[in-house]
Biopython code that builds the backbone (N, CA, C, O; Angstrom):
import numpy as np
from Bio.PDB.StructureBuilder import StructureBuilder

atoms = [
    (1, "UNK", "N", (-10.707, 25.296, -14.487)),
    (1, "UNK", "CA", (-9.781, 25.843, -13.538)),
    (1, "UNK", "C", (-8.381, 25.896, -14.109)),
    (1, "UNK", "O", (-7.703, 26.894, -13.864)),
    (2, "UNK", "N", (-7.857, 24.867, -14.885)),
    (2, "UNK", "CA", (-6.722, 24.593, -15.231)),
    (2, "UNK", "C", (-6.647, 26.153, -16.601)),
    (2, "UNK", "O", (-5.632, 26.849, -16.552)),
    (3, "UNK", "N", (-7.469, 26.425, -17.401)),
    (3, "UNK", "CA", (-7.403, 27.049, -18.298)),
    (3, "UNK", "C", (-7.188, 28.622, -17.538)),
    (3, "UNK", "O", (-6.565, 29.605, -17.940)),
    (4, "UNK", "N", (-7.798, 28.451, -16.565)),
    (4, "UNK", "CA", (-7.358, 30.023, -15.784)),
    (4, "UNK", "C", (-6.558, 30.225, -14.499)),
    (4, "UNK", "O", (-6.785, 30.603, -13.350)),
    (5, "UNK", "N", (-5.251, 29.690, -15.403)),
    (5, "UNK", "CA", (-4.069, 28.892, -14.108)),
    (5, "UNK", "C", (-4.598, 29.409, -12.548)),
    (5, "UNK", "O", (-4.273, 30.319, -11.786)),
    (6, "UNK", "N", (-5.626, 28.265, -12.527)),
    (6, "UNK", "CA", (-5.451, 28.303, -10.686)),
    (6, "UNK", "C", (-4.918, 27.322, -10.066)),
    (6, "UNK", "O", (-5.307, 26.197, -10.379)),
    (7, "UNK", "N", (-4.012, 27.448, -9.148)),
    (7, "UNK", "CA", (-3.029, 26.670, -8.385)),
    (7, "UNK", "C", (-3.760, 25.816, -7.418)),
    (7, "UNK", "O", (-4.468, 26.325, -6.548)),
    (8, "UNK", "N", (-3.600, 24.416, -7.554)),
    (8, "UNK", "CA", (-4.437, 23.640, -6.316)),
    (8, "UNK", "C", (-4.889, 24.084, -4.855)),
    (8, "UNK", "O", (-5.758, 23.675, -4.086)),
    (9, "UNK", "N", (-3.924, 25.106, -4.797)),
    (9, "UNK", "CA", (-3.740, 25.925, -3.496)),
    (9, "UNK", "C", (-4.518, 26.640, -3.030)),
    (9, "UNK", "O", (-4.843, 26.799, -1.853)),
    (10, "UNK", "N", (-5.032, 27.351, -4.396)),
    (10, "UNK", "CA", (-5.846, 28.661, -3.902)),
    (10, "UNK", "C", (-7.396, 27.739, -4.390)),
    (10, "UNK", "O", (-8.119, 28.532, -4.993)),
    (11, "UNK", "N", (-7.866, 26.740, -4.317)),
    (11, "UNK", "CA", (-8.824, 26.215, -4.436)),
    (11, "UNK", "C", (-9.689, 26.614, -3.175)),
    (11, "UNK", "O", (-10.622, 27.415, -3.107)),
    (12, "UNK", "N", (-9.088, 25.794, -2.153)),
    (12, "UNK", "CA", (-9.870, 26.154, -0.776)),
    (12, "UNK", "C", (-10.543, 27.612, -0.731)),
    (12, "UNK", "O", (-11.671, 27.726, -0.253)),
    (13, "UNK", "N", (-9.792, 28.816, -1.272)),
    (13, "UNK", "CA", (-10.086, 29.953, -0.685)),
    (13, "UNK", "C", (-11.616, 30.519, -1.400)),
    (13, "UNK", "O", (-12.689, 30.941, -0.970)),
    (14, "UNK", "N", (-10.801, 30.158, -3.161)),
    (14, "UNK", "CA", (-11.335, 30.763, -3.949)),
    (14, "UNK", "C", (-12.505, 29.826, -4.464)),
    (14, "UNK", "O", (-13.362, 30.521, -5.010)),
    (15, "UNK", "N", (-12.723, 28.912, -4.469)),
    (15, "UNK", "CA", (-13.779, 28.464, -4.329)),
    (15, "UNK", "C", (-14.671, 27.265, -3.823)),
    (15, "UNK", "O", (-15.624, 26.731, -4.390)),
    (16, "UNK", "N", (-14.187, 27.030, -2.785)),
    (16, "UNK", "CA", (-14.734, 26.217, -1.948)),
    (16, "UNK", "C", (-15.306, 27.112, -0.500)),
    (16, "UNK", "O", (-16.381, 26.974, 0.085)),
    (17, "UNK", "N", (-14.192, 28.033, -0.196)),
    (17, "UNK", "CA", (-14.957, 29.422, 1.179)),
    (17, "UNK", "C", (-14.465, 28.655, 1.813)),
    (17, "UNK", "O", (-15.245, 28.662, 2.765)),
    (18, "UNK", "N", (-13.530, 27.750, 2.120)),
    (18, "UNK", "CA", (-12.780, 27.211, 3.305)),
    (18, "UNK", "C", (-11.018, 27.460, 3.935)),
    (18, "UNK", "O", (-10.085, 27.727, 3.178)),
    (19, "UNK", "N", (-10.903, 27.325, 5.189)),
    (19, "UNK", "CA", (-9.291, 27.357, 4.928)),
    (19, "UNK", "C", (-8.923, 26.335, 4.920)),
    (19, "UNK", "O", (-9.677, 25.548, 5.492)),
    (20, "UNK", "N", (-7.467, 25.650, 4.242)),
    (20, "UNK", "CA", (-7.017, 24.682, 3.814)),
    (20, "UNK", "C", (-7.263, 23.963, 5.552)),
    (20, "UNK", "O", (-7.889, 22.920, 5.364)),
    (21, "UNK", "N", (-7.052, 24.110, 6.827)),
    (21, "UNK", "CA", (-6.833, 23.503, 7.783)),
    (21, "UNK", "C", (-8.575, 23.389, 8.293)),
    (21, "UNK", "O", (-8.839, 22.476, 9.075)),
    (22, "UNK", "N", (-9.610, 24.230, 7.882)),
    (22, "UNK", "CA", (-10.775, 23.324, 8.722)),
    (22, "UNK", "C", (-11.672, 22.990, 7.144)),
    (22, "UNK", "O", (-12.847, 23.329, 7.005)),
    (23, "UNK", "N", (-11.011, 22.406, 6.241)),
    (23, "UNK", "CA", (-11.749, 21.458, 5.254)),
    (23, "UNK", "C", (-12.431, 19.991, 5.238)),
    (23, "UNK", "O", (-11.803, 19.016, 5.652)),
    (24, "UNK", "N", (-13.174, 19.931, 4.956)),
    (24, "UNK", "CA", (-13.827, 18.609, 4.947)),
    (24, "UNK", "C", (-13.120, 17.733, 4.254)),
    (24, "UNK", "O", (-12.178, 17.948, 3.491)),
    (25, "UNK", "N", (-13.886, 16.202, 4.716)),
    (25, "UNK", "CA", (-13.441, 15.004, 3.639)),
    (25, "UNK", "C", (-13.854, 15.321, 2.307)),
    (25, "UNK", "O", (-13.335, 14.521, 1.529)),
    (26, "UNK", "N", (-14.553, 16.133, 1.746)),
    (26, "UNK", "CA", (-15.126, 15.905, 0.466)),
    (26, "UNK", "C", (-14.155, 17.472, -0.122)),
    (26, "UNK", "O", (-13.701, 17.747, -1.233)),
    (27, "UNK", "N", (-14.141, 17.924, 0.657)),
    (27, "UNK", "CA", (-13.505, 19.082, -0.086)),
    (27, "UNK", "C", (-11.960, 18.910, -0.116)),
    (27, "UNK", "O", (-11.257, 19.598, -0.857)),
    (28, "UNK", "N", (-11.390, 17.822, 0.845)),
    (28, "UNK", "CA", (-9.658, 17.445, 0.610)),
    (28, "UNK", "C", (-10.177, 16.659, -0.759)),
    (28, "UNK", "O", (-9.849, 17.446, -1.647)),
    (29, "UNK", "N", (-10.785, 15.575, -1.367)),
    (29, "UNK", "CA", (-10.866, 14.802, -2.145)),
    (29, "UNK", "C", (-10.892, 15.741, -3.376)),
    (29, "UNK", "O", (-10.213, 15.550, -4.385)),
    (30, "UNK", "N", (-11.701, 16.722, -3.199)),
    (30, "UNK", "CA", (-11.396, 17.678, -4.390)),
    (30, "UNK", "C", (-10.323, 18.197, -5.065)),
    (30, "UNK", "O", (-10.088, 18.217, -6.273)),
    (31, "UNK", "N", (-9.510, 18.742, -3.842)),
    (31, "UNK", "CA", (-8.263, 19.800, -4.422)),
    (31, "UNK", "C", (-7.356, 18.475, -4.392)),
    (31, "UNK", "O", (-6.212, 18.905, -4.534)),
    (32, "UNK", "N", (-7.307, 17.265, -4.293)),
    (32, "UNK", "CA", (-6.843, 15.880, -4.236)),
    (32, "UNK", "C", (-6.687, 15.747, -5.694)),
    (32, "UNK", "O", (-5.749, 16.037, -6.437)),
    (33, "UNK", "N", (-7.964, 15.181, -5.935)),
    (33, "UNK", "CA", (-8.132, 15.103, -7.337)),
    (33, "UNK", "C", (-7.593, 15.961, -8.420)),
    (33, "UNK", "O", (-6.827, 15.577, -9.304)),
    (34, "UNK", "N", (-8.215, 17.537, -8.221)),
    (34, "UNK", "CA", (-7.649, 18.495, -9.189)),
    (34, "UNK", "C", (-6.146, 18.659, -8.764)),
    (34, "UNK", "O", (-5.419, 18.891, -9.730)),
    (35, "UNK", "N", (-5.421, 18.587, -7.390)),
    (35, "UNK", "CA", (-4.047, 18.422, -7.900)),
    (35, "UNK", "C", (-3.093, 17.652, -8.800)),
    (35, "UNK", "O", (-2.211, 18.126, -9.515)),
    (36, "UNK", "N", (-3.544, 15.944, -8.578)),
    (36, "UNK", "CA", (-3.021, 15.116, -9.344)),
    (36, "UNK", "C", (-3.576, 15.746, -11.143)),
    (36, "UNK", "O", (-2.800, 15.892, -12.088)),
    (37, "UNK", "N", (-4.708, 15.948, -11.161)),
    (37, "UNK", "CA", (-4.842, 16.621, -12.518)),
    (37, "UNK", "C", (-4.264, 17.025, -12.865)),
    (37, "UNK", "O", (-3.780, 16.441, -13.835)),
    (38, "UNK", "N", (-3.597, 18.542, -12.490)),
    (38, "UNK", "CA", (-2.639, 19.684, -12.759)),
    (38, "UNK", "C", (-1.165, 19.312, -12.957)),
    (38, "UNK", "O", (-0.429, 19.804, -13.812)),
    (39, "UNK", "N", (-0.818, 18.348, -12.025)),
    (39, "UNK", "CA", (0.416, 17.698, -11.688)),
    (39, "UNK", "C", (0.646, 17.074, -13.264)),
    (39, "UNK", "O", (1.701, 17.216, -13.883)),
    (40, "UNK", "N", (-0.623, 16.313, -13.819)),
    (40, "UNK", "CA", (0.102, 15.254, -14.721)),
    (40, "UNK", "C", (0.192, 16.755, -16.543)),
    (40, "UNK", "O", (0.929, 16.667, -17.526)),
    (41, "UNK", "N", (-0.732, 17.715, -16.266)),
    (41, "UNK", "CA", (-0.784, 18.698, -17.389)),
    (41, "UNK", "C", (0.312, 19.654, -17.042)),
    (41, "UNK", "O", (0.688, 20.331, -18.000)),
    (42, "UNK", "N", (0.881, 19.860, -15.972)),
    (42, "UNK", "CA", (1.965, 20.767, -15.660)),
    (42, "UNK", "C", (3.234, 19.849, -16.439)),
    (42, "UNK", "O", (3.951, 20.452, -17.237)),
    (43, "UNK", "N", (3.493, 18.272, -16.156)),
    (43, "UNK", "CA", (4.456, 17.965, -16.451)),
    (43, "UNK", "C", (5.498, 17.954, -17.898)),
    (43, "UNK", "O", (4.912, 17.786, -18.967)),
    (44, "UNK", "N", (6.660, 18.089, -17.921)),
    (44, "UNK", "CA", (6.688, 17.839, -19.275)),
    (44, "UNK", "C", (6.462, 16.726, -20.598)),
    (44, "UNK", "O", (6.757, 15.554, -20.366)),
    (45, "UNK", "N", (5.973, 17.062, -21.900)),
    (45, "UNK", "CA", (5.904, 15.706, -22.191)),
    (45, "UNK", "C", (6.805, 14.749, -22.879)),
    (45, "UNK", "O", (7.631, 15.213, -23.665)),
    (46, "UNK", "N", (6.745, 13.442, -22.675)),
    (46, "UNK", "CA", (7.484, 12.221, -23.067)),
    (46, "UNK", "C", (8.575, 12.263, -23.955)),
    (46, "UNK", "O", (8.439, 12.798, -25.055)),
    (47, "UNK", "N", (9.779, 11.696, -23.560)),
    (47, "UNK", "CA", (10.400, 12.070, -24.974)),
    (47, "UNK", "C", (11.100, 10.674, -24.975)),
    (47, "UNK", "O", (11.791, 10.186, -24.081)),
    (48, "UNK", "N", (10.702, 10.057, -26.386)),
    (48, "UNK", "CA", (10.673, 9.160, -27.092)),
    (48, "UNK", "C", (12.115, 9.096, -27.230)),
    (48, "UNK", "O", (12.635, 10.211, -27.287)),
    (49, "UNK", "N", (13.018, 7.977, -27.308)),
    (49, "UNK", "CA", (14.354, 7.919, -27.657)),
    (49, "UNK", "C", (14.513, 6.228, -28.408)),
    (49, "UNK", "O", (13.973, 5.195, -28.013)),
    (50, "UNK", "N", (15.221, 6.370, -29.313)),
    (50, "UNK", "CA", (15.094, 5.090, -30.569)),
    (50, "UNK", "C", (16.775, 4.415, -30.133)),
    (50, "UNK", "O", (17.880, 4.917, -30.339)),
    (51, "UNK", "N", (16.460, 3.312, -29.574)),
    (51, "UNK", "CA", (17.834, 2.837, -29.561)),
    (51, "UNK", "C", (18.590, 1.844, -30.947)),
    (51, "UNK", "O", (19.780, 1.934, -31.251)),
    (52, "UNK", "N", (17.781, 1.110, -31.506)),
    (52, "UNK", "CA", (17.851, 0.668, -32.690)),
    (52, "UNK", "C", (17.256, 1.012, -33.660)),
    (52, "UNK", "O", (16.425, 0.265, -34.177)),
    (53, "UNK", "N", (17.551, 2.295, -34.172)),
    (53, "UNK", "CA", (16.832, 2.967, -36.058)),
    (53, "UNK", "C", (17.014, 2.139, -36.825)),
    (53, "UNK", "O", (17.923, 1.335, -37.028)),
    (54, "UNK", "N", (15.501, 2.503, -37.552)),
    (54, "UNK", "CA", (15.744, 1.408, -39.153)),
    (54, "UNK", "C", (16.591, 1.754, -39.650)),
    (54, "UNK", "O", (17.229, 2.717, -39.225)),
    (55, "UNK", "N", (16.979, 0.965, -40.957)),
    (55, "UNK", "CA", (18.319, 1.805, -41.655)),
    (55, "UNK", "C", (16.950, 1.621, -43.273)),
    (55, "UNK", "O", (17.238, 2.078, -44.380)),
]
sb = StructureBuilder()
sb.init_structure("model")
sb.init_model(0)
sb.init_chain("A")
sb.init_seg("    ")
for serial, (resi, resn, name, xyz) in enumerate(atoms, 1):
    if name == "N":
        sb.init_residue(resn, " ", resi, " ")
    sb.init_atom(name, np.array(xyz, "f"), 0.0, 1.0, " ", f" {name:<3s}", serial, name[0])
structure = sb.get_structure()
């Protein structure tokens, strides 16, 4: 899903056949899950900062 930017959003529609408001427990746990997924690959990454360099 992530490789064919789909937005946590359009999960329900596009492939689950539900609307976000009459979803099940198992299908919130889904777009749950794959949001926090997306969330942590959307973010930018880490940037390392050296307060004491070797010399």
């Amino acid at each position: 899903w992530f490789r064919n930017d789909i937005e946590p959003e359009s999960i329900y529609t596009k492939f689950l056949k539900v609307d976000a408001a009459s979803a099940g427990a198992l299908d919130i746990a889904v777009v749950t899950r794959y949001t926090s997924y997306y969330n942590k690959k959307m973010a930018p990454p880490p940037v390392f900062t050296f307060n004491d360099p070797r010399r």
